[in-house]
C-alpha positions in Angstrom: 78.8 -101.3 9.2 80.1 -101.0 5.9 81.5 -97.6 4.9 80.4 -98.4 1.2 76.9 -97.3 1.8 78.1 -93.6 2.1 78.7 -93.5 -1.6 74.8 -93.3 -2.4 72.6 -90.8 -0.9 70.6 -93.0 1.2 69.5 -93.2 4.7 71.8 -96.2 5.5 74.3 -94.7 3.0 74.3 -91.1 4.9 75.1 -93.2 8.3 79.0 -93.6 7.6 79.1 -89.5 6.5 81.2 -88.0 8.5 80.2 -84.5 9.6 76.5 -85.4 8.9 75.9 -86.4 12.3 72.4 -87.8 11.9 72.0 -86.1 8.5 68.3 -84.6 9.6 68.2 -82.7 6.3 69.4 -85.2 4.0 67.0 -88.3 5.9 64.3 -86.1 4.8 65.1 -85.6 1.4 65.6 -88.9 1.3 61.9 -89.5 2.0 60.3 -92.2 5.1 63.0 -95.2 4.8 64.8 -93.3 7.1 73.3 -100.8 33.1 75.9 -101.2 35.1 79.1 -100.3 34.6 81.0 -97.9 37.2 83.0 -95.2 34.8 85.4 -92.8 36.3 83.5 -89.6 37.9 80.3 -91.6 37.6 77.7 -90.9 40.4 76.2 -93.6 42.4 73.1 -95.6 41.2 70.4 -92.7 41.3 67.7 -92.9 44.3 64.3 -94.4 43.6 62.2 -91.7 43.0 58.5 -92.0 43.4 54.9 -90.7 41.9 53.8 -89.4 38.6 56.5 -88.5 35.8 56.1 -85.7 33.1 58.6 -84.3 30.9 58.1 -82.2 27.8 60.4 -83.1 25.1 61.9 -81.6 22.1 58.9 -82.4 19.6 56.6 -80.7 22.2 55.4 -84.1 23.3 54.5 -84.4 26.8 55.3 -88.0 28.0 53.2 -88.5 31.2 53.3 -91.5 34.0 51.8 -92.8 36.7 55.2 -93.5 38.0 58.8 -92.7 37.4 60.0 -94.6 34.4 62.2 -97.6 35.6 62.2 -99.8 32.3 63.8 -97.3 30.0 65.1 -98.7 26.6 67.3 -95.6 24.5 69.4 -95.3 21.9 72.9 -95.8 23.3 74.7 -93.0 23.1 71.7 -91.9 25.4 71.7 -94.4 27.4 75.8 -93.6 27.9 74.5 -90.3 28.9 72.1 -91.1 31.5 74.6 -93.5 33.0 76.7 -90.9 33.8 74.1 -89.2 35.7 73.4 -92.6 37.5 70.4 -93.6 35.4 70.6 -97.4 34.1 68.5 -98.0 31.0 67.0 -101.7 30.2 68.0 -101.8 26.7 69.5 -100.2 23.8 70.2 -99.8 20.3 72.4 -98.8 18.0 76.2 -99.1 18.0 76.6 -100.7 21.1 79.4 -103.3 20.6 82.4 -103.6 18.6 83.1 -106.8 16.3 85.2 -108.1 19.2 82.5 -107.6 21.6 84.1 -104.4 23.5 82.4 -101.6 24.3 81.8 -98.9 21.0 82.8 -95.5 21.5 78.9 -94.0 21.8 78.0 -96.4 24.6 80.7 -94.4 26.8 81.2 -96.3 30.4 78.3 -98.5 30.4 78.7 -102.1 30.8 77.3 -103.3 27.8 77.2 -107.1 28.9 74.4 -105.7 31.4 71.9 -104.1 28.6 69.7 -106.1 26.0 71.0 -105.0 23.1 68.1 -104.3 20.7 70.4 -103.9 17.3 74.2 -102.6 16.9 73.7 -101.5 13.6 71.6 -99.1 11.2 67.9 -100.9 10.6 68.1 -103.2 13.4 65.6 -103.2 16.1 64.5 -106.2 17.5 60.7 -105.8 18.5 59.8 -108.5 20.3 63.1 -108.2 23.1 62.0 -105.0 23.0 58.3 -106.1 24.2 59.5 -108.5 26.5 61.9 -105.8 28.5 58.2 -104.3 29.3 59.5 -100.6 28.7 57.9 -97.9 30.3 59.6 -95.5 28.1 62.2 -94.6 24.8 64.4 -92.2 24.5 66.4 -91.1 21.3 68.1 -88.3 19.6 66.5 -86.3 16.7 68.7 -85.0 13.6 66.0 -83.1 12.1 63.3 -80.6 12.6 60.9 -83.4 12.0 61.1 -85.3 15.3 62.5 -88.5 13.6 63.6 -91.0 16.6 67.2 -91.8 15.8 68.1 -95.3 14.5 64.9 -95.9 15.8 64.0 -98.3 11.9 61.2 -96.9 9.7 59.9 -100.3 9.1 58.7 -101.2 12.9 58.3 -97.7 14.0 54.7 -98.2 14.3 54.8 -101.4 16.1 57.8 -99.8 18.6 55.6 -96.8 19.3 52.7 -99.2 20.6 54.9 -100.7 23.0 56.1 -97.5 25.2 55.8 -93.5 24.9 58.9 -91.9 24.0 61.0 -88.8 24.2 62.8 -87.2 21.7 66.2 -84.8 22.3 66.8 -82.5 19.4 70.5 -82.4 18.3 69.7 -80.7 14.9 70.3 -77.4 14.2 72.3 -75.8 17.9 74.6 -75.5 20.2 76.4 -78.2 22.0 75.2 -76.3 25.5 71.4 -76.8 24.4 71.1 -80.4 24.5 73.5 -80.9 27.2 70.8 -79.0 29.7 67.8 -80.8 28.2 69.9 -84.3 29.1 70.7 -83.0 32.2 66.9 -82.0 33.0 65.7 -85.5 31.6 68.2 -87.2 34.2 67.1 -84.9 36.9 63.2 -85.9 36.0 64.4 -89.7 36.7 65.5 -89.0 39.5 69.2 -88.7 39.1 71.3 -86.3 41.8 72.1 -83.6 40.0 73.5 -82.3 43.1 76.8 -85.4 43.5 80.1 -83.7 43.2 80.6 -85.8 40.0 77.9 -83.9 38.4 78.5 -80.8 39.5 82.3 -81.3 39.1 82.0 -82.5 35.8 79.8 -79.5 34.6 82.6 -77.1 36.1 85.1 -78.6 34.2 83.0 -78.1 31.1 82.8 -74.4 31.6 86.8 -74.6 32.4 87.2 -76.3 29.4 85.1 -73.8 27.0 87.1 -71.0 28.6 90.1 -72.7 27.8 88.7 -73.4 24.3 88.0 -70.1 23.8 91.4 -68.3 24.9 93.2 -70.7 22.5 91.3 -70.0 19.9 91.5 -65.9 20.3 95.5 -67.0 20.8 95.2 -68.8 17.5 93.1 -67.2 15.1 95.1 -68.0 11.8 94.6 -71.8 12.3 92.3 -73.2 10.7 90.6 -76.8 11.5 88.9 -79.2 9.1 86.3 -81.8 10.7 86.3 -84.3 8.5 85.7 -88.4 8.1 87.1 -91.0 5.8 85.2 -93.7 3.9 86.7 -96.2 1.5 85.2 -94.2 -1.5 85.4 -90.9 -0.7 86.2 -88.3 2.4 84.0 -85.8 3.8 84.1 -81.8 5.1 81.6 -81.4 7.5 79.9 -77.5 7.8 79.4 -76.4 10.8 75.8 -75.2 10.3 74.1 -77.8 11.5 76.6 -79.7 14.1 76.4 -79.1 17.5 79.6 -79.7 18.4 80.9 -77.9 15.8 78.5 -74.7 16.0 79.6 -74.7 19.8 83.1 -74.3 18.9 82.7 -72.1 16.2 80.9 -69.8 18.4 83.6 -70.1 21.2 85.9 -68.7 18.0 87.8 -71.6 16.4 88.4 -71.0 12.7 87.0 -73.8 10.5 87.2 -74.8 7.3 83.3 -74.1 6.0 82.6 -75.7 2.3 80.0 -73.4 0.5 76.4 -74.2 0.9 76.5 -75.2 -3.0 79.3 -77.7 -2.3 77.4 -79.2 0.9 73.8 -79.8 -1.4 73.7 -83.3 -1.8 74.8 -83.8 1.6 72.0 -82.1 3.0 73.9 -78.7 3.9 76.0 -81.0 6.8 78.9 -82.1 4.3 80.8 -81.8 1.0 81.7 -85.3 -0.5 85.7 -84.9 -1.9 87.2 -87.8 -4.1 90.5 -88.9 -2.5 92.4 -87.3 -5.2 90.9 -83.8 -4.4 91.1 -84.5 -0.3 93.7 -81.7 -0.3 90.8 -79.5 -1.7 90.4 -76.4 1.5 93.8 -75.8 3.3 94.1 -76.5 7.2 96.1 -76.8 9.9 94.4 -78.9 11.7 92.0 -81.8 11.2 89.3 -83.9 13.4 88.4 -86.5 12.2 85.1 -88.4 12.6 86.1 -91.4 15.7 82.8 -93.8 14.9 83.2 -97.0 14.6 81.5 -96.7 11.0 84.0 -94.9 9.6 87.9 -95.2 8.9 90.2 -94.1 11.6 93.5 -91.7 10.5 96.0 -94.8 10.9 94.4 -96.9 8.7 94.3 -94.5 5.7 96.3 -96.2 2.7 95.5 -92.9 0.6 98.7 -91.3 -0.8 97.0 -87.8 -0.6 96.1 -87.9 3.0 99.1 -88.3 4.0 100.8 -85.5 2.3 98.3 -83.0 3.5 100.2 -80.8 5.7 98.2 -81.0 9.0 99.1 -85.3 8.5 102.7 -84.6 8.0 102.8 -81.9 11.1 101.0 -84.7 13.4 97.8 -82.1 13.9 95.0 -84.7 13.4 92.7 -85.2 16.2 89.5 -87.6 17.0 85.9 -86.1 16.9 83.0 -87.1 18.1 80.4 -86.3 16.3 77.6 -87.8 18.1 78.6 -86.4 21.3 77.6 -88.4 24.6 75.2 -85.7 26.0 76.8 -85.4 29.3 79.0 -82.9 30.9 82.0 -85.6 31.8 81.9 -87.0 28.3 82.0 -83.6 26.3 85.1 -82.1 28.5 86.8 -84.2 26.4 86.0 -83.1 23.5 86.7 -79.1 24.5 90.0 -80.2 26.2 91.4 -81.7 22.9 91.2 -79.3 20.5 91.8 -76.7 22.9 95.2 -78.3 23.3 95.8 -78.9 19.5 95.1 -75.6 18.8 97.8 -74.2 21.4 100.6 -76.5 19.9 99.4 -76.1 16.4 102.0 -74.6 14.2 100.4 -72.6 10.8 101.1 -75.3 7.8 98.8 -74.6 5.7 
C-alpha cells in the first residue's frame, strides 16, 4: 500500500500513520468510509471440541452457536494469534502477503498458502469467497470505542454481516495485558489447550519479559524513546494514550517521548505529523520505529535529517509493532527488545 495516502486525513490515508494503530479516533472523525503452518513454540492442532459456543465480546455482543465455530474467517493478525494457540482460521484479510508472495509481518507463523485470502490491502474484501468459505464466524480487532470491525470495508459491511456473526476484540484505549487475556479466552472458547507447555511457557516468558522491561527501565530512567513511523511525505510521533503497546510500557516505566495533545489533533490524539525537515523536533535516545509493511523501514530512509538524529548515528533504532499479534509468544518479542535497547542505550540526546 502506498504510504502517500497518509498525507490526507482519510481512513485509507490514516492506514500508513505510524503510531495510530487503527486510528479509532481519527476513523470516526473521519465519518462511515471507514491454517497450517507449524511456528516455533506453536501447540499442536487444537482438539475438536463439541456442543453449543458463546462468547461475549468486546462490544457486549454475545455470539451464540449451536456448535463450536470451525469455519472462522479473521482479520490476520487474528488469525496469526489464534494459530498460535492451535486454532486454524478458513480465511483472512488484511495484510496477509508481501509483493513477493512471503508471509507479512501481522500474519506471524501461519502458512499463508493454506488460508483464502479475502483482501491484502485496505478496502478489499472479497464477499463472495467469503460466502463460499461458509463461515460460521468473524473475528477482528476494534480501534475505537465504537465497535468498528477492523479492515473489515465500509462498503460491504452489510452484506459481510449477513453471511456470519462476528466478534469484535477491543485494542483502543488499554493495556497490552487486556487484550492479550481476551485472545487467550477467545482461543480457550475454541477449544484451544490453554494448558500445552507452549502456552503456558510462552505466557511465563511474557511475565519474565515485563519484569525485565521494567528493571531496565527503573535502571534507565533518563532515556528517553520515540515510537515513531516514516512515510515518504512526512514522519510521525506516536502518543502513547491510546496504544496498547505503548501504554503497557509506559506503565512498566519507560520514558517516552509524548507530543502534546494539541500537536496530536489532527491525528486523532494517536500521533503528531513532523515534516522531514523538523523530524529532529523532541530529543531521544532511542527510537522504534513502526515495522508494517505499509510504512518505510529505517534502512531505506534517504532523508538527510534522519540520519543525523542522534539515536540514528548511536545505532539505537529498533522495530515496533504496532499492531501487536495478540498472543503471548508473539509479544515477548516485543518486551525483550526494548528491554535490551534500553540496557545498552547510552544518553545522546
Amino acid at each position: 500500500m502506498s504510504n502517500a495516502r497518509a498525507v490526507r486525513p482519510t481512513r485509507r490515508g490514516l492506514l500508513a500513520a505510524g503510531g495510530a494503530l487503527g486510528l479509532g479516533a481519527v476513523l470516526a472523525a473521519c465519518g462511515d468510509d471507514k491454517p497450517g503452518g507449524s511456528g516455533s513454540g506453536s501447540p499442536a492442532n487444537a482438539p475438536a471440541k463439541s456442543g453449543p459456543w458463546t462468547f461475549k465480546d468486546d462490544r457486549g455482543t454475545t455470539v451464540e452457536l449451536d456448535s463450536v465455530p470451525a469455519n472462522i474467517v479473521a482479520f490476520t493478525g487474528v488469525g496469526a494469534a489464534l494459530h498460535d494457540y492451535g486454532i486454524q482460521v478458513k480465511g483472512v484479510f488484511g495484510p496477509t502477503k508481501t509483493t513477493s508472495g512471503k508471509a507479512d509481518v501481522q500474519a506471524g507463523d501461519m502458512d499463508v498458502t493454506k488460508v483464502t485470502v479475502l483482501g491484502n490491502v485496505w478496502d478489499e474484501f472479497n464477499v463472495e469467497k467469503y460466502a463460499a468459505l461458509a463461515p460460521d464466524v468473524l473475528i477482528s480487532t476494534m480501534f475505537d470505542g465504537a465497535g468498528t470491525l477492523w479492515y473489515v470495508p465500509e462498503a460491504s459491511k452489510d452484506k459481510i454481516a449477513k453471511l456470519a456473526p462476528s466478534v469484535g476484540v477491543s485494542v483502543y484505549d488499554r493495556q497490552l495485558t487486556g487484550p492479550l487475556q481476551r485472545m487467550w479466552e477467545l482461543a480457550e472458547s475454541l477449544g484451544a489447550d490453554m494448558t500445552a507447555a507452549a502456552v503456558t511457557g510462552a505466557k511465563k516468558r511474557f511475565e519474565d519479559a515485563a519484569a525485565r522491561l521494567r528493571a531496565a527501565a527503573k535502571a534507565k530512567p533518563g532515556i528517553r524513546v520515540m515510537a515513531g513511523s516514516a512515510s515518504p511525505e512526512l514522519f510521525y510521533v506516536s502518543g502513547t494514550d491510546l496504544s496498547i503497546d505503548l501504554e503497557y510500557f509506559k506503565a512498566l516505566g519507560v520514558n517516552f517521548v509524548e507530543p502534546p495533545e494539541k500537536a496530536k489533533a489532527q491525528g486523532g490524539g494517536w500521533y503528531e505529523s513532523l515534516s522531514w525537515e523538523n523530524v529532529d523536533k523532541y530529543p531521544a535516545d532511542i527510537i522504534m520505529m513502526d515495522d508494517r509493511s505499509s510504512t518505510i523501514q529505517p534502512a531505506d530512509i534517504t532523508e538527510a535529517t534522519w540520519k543525523k538524529l542522534p539515536a540514528v548515528k548511536a545505532g539505537q533504532v529498533i522495530a515496533r509493532s504496532p499492531e501487536p499479534i495478540l498472543s503471548y509468544d508473539k509479544c515477548v518479542p516485543l518486551l525483550e527488545n526494548l528491554a535490551a535497547a534500553l540496557e545498552k542505550a547510552k544518553k545522546v540526546a
